[in-house]
N, C-alpha and C positions, 0 to 999 in steps of 0.2 A: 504494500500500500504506500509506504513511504515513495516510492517513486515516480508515484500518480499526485503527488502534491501532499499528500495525508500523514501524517503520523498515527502512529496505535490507537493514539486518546481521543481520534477525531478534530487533533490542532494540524493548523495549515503548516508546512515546510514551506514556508517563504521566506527569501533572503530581504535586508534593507538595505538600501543606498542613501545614506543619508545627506544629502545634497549642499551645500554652505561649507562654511567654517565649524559646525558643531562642537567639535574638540575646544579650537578657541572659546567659545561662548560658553560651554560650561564650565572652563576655569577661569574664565570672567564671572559669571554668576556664582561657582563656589567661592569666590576673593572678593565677591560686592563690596561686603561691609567694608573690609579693610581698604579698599581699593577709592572708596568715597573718601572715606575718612580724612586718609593722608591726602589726596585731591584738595580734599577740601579746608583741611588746618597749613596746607601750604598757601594755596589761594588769601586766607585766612593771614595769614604770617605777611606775605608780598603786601596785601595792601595794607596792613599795619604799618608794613614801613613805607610805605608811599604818603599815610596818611603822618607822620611823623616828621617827616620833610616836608610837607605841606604847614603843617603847623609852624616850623620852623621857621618856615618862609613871610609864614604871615606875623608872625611875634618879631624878626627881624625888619619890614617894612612899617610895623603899626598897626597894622590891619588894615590900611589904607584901602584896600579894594572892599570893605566892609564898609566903610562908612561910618565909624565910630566917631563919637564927639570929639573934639578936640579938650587938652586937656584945661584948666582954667586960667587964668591969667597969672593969680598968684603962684599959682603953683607951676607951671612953667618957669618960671623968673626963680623958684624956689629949687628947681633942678639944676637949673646954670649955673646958678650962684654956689650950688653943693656940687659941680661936676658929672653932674648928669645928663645926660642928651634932650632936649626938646619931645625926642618922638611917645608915642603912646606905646604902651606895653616893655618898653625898653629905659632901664637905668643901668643894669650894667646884663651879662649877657647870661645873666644865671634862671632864668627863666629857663631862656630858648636852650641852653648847652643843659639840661637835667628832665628836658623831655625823650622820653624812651617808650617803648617797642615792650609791654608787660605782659608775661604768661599769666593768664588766668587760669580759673579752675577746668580740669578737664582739656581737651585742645584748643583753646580757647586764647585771642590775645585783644590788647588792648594796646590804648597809647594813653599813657600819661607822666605825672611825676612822681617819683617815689618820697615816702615823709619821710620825718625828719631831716630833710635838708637844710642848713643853717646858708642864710644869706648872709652876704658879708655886712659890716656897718659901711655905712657910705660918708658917714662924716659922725665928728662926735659929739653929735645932738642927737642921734639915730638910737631910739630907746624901743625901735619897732622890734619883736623878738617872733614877726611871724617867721615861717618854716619858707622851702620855695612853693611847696603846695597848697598850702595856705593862701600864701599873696595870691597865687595862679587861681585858686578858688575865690578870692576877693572878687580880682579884675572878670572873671568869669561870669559873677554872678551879681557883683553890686553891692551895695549896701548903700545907707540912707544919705551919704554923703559921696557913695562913688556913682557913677553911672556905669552898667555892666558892660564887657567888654568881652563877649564870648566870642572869645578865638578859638578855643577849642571845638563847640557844636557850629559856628557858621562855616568853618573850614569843614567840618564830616558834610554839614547840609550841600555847602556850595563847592568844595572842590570833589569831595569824593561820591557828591551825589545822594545822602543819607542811608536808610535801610535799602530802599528800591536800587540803587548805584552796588551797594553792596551786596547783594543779592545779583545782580547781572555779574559782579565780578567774579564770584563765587559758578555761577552755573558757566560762566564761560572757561574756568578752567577746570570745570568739571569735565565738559565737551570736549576740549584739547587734549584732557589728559585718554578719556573712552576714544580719540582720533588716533594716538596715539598706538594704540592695543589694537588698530584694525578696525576700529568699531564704529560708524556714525551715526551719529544723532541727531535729529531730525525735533526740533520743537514744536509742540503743538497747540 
């Protein structure tokens, strides 16, 4: 019987030819998880540091491309006079030179500044004892006598695009890296 198509048990003896890459694609599919992951904590990592130069960029200018207030008369005259530069966000360069590229929990990274960092005195009247993340969280955020000066979230909003920016950067090197393995992908 087997040579009429049949086996003993009445199952067919038919061969498969399995047509594609299949091989590839199932050790794509058995390495999904891992294969996303690290895609995706690198993509993850890269624009961390894009967005960190970014920052940099704008705490070295002012924010100028923000459109932040300028700072007030006295106190411009009160930075000259102490050695300070005219510009906004900038007295000496400990700000911008203590922004970094931080692992968070899980694969996960951020940009910010790490505490405890001691700014230097600038003159000695200077009885301010905040940290650099502190002051960085001042000008950020404002208080009743600062007007905010968020360099940190208008740079994520406007140079990197926010959540939505960040999410296209992310599935684009998702893409690249499944191109890479053979694989295309097609958005739907």
């Amino acid at each position: 019987m087997a040579s009429k198509g049949l086996r003993s048990r009445g199952g067919f003896n038919v061969e498969m030819h399995l047509v594609g890459e299949w091989a590839k694609l199932n050790s794509l599919v058995n390495n999904l998880d891992t294969t996303i992951s690290v895609a995706s904590t690198n993509a993850q990592l890269k624009l961390a540091n894009k967005y960190k130069d970014r920052v940099k960029l704008n705490i070295r200018t002012g924010g100028k491309r923000f459109g932040y207030p300028k700072n007030k008369e006295d106190y411009s005259n009160f930075k000259k006079k102490k050695g300070g530069p005219n510009s906004l966000l900038v007295w000496s360069r400990a700000m911008h030179d203590n922004v970094e590229v931080v692992k968070l929990r899980g694969n996960r990274y951020g940009v910010g500044i790490p505490k405890n960092i001691k700014r230097a005195s600038y003159h000695r009247y200077d009885n301010n004892r905040l940290s650099v993340s502190e002051y960085a969280n001042v000008l950020e955020h404002g208080t009743s006598k600062i007007k905010p000066r968020p360099v940190f979230s208008d740079t994520f909003r406007y140079d990197i695009g926010g959540i939505k920016g960040l999410k296209t950067y992310i599935e684009w090197h998702l893409r690249r890296e499944f191109i890479k393995r053979g694989i295309n992908l097609t958005k739907i």
